[in-house]
N, C-alpha and C positions, 0 to 999 in steps of 0.2 A: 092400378093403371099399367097398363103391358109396357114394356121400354118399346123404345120408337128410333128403327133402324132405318138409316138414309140406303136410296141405291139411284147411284149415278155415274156419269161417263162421258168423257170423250174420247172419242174412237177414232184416230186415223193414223196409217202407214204412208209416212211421206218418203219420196224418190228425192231427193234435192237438184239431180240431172237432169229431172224435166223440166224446160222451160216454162210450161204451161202451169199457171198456178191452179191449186183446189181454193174454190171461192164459196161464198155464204151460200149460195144457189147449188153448187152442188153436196153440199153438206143434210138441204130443206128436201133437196132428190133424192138425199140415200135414206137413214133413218133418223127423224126429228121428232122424238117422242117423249114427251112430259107425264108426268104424273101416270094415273093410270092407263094411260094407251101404252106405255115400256109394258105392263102386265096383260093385255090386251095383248101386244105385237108376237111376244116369248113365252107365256105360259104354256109349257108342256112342250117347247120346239127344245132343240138340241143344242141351244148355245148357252154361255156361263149366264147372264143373266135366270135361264129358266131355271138352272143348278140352285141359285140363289133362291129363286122366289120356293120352292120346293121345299130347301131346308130352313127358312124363315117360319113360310105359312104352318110347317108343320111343330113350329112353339106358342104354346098358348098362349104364354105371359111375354111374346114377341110382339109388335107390331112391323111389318113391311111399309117403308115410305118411298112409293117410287118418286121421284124430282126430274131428273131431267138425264136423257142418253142423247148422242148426238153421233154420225159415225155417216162418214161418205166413204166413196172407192179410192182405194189405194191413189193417188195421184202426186201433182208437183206440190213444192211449197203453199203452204196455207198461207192465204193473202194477211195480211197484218191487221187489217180491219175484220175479216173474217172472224179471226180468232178471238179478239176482244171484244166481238158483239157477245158470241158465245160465250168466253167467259163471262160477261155482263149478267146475259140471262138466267147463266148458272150460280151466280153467287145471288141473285134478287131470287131463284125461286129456292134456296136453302133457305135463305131468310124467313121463309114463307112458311118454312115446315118446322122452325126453333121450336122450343129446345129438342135436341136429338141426343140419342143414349149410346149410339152407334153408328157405322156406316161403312158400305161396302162399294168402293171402287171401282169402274171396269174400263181402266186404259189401253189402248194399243200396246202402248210403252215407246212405238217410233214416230210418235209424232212431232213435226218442226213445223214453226210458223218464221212468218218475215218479221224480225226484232225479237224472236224466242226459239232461239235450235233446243234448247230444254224444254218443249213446250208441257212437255208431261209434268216435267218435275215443277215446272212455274204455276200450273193449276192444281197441282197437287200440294206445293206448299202453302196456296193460297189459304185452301179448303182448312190445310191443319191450324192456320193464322183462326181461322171462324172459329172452327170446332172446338181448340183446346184443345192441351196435351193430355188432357183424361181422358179424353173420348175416343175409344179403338177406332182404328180403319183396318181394314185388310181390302185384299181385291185381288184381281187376277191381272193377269198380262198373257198376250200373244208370245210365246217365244222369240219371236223374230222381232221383240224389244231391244233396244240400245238405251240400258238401264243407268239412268246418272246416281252419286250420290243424293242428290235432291230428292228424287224420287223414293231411294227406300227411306230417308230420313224421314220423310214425312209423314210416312205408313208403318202399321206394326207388323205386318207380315202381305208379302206380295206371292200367291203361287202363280208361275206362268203352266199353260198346257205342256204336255207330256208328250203328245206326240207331235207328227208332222209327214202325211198328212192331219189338221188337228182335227178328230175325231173325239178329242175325250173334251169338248168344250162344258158341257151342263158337269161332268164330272169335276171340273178345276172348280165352276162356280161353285158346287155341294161344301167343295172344302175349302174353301176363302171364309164362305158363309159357317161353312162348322168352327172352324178358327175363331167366328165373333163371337157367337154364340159361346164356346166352353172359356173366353176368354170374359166375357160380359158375365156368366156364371160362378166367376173365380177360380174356375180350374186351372185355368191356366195364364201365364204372364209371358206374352213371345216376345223375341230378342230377335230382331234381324241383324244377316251380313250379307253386305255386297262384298262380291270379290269378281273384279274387273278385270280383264284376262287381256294382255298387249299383243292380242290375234285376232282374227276375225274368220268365221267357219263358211270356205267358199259355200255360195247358195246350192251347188248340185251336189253338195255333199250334207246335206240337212234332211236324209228322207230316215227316218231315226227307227225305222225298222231293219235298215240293210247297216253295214258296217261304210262306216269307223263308227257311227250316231248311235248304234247298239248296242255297242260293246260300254259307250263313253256313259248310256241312262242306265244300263245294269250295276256298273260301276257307282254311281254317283245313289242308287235305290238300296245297292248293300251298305254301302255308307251312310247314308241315313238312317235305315237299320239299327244298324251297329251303333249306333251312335245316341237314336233315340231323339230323334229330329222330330220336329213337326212337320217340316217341309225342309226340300230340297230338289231344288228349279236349277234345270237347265234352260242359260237361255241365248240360242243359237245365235240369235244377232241379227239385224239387216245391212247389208253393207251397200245400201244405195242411198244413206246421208252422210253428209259431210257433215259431222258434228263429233265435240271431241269424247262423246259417249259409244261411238259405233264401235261395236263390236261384241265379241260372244262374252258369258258373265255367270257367274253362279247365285242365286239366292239362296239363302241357309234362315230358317227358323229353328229357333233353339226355344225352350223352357225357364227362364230363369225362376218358375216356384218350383220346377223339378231339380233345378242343378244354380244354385246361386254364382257358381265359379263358368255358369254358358256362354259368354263372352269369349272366353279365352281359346274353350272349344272350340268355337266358332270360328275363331279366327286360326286356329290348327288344320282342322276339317278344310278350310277356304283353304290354306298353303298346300295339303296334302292334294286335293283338287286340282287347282290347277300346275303342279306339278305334273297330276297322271297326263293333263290335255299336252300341256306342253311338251311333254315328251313326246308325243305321238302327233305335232300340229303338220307334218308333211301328210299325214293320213287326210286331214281334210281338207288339203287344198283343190282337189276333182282334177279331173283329165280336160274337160274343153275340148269334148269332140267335134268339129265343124261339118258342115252342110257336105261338100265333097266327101269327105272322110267316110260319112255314115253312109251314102245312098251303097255303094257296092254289096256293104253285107246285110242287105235288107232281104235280097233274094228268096234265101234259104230259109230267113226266120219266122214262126209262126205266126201268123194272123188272127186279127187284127193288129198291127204295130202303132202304139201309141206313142207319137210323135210331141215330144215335149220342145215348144219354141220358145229358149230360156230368155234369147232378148228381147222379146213382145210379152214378157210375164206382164197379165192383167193383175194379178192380185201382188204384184212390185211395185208398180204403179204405171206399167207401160201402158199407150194407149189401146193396143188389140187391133190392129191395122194394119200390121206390117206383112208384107208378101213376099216379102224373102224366100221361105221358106217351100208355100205355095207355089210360086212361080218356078221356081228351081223343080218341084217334083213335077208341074207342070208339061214343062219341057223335057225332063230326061227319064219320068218314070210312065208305066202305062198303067200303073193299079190305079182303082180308084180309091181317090182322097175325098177325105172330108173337111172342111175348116172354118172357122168361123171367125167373121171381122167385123168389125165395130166401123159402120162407115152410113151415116144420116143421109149423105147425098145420094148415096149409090140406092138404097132404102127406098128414097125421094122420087128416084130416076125410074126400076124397076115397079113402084107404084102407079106409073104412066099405063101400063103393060095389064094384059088379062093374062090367067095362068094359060100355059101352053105360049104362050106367044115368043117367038125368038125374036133375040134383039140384040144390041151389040153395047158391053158397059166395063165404064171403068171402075174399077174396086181398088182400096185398100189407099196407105200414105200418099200425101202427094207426093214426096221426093221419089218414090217407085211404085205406081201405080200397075197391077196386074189388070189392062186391058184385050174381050177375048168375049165370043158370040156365046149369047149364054139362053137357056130356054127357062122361064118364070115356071118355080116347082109349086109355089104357093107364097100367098103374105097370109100374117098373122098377128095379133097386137104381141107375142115373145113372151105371153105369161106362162108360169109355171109354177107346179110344188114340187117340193121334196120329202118324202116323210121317213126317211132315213136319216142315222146321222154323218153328215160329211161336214168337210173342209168348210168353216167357215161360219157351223149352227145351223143355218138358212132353211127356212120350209119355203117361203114365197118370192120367185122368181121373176122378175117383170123388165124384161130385154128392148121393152119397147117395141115400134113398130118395127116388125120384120120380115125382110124377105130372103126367102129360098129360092135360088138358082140354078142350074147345072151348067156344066161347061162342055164346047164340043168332046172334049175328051170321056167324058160322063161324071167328071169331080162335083162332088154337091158342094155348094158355098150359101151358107148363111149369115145371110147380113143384119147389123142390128143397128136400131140408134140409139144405144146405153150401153157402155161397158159394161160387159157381165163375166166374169172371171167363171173358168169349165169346172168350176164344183161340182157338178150334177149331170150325174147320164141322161136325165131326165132332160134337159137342154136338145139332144138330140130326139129321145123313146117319144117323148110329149107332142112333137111332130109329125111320128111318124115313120121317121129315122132311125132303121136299124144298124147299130154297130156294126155287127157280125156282116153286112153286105161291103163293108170297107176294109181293104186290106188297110189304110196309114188313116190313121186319124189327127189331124194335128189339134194340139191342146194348147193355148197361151199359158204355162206356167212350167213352173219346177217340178217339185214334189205336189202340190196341194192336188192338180187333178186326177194322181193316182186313186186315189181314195174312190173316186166314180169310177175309172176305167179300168182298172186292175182286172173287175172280173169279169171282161169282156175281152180284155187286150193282153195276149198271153205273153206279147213283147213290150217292153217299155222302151227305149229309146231319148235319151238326154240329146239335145242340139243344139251345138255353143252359136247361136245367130246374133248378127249383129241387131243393136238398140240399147234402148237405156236400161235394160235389167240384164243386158249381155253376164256370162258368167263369171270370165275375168277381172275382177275388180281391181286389179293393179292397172289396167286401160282407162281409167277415170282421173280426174282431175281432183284430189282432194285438198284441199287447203288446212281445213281442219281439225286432219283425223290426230291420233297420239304417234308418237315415232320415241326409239324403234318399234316395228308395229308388223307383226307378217299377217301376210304373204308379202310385204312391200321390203322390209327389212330382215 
């Protein structure tokens, strides 16, 4: 009989600033897939779970047991009912798969619910409660985890992704899943360490291809190396929950049938670590350039200029509404922009309308609404693929109904009613939309939508705007977090 490996998940990045919670419904809106439809949804697409299913199916004497993934948009705290239905369903449909030889995790790692700011670590301990201390886990994590001890205690080895934008997602899942596999074979016996770092890596300083994030994964890759690690996670942190795990962290897998004394290692290697960050944590605290500041030296720079609006980050959990940014180039620039909001009404309003038809509409937050005559480009139901790998896994994109606008000025603005965070050029090409006719492209996020617009947009452009994923995190209200604690201390 082949051993019989679990694979399951809950997946969400909570903002604790947004007022507005993430509820059961949108949890059933993002991805709710049981048993075989998780194998149906990811085999062959770019995210860890297809990493998984890849290096599973290809053991004979393996079995693959999908169970249950669960995984909405970045947003506010998970309603407290929310989460315990979820975990409900999740612990009735392992029940359902006993006995299990194995099992392979796939958490955010930032997820808070109401009555569980640890909520990872709480369905994670759960799970080890079922399964037993004999039975491996490994899994993967988003980098942009705020790792409890709970959480690695409960696992034998956690690797987060590597980069940021994450591009190497199905690669982290290959080696979570290889990890089970040579450990279920007895080759190997892993030892994890957290080492919790009393810093936190501002969000515009996490793009881990340019420096300081460069220099900190070359460092931390020869180290592992050297050392003869199984793994060795960087994990950058998210610093929009108020919980007393935020912040940036190391994971180390070590071998104890390779080195009986890896413990000790382990916890050498961790001090030797965050020593190197600490030394150098003024490197990551970012500049926070603001909206004035930037438009002057736009002039001169090459085109397209990818306009990153770091306070309306979709995939932080903001809502993708805000016209801050818009509205400002609106008024004082003459290129044409491009940008995209999350706004159902406006959607609603402009589906009144035939294309060609001018009309006069209000778009984006209520507290500042960009109101302005706009002519209808086209609506759409906002589906998409992507068959590349970007920021996020994703092949099938669904924005909901949406509409394309222009504005006197000639600015395109696409509106949607689903948050869809700019993972995908295709968001715009699938339309219609070409990049290259846009000097400023505005993108809701940090780092993640370089990964699509890099090689379109010869400028990138960081935008410290105000919102609830603003860059500054010493502007927040934290109740929670550890002290002393920089950038706050």
């Amino acid at each position: 009989m082949p051993k019989r490996i679990a694979l399951l998940g809950i997946y969400h990045e909570t903002n604790t600033f947004i007022e507005t919670p993430t509820t059961l419904d949108d949890f059933k809106n993002g991805y709710w897939l049981a048993g075989d439809a998780i194998r149906t949804e990811y085999e062959g697409a770019h995210h860890e779970i297809s990493g998984v299913i890849e290096v599973i199916d290809n053991q004979p004497d393996l079995e693959l047991v999908p169970v249950l993934y669960v995984s909405a948009t970045p947003g506010g705290m998970i309603e407290k009912g929310a989460y315990e239905f979820i975990l409900a369903e999740l612990m009735t449909a392992i029940d359902a798969v006993l006995p299990l030889d194995g099992c392979i995790v796939v958490p955010h790692g930032a997820g808070v619910a109401n009555s569980y700011p640890d909520m990872d670590g709480h369905w994670l301990g759960l799970l080890r409660e079922k399964l037993g201390s004999e039975i491996p886990i490994t899994g993967t994590l988003d980098p942009h985890a705020n790792v409890s001890p709970a959480m690695a205690s409960a696992t034998d080895a956690l690797v987060a992704y590597a980069t940021n934008p994450h591009v190497d997602q199905r690669v982290t899942g290959r080696k979570a899943a290889e990890l089970l596999v040579e450990t279920l074979r007895g080759n190997r016996r892993p030892v994890q360490h957290l080492v919790q770092l009393p810093m936190a890596i501002s969000i515009e300083q996490q793009y881990t291809s340019q420096e300081p994030c460069r220099s900190l994964y070359e460092f931390v890759d020869q180290t592992k190396e050297e050392n003869r690690l199984l793994s060795a996670s960087v994990l950058l942190g998210f610093p929009y929950a108020d919980v007393p795990e935020m912040g940036s962290a190391f994971i180390l897998v070590g071998d104890e049938k390779q080195n009986p004394d890896v413990r000790s290692l382990l916890q050498s290697i961790g001090q030797q670590l965050a020593d190197h960050i600490l030394h150098r944590k003024e490197d990551f605290n970012g500049r926070k350039t603001g909206i004035s500041e930037v438009l002057p030296s736009l002039a001169t720079l090459p085109k397209p200029i990818l306009m990153l609006d770091m306070g309306d980050n979709v995939g932080g959990g903001a809502p993708g509404n805000s016209t801050h940014l818009l509205d400002y180039l609106e008024d004082k620039s003459s290129s044409l922009v491009f940008c995209c909001l999350y706004d159902p009404m406006a959607v609603l309003e402009a589906g009144k309308y035939k294309v060609g038809d001018s009309f006069r509409l209000a778009m984006g937050e209520n507290g500042k609404k960009l109101e302005t005559d706009v002519v209808l480009d086209q609506l759409s139901d906002g589906k998409f693929t992507e068959s590349t790998p970007k920021h996020g896994g994703f092949v099938n994109y669904d924005m909901g109904e949406t509409a394309i606008v222009k504005t006197a000025n000639g600015n395109t603005i696409m509106l949607t009613t689903r948050r869809t965070p700019p993972y995908s050029l295709r968001q715009m090409t699938a339309f219609g939309l070409e990049p290259e006719s846009f000097a400023m492209i505005i993108a809701k996020g940090v780092n993640a939508p370089i990964a699509a617009y890099a090689p379109v947009c010869p400028t990138i452009v960081q935008v410290d705007t105000p919102g609830v994923t603003q860059a500054d995190m010493t502007l927040f209200a934290y109740k929670n977090r550890r002290k002393p604690f920089f950038p706050f201390e």
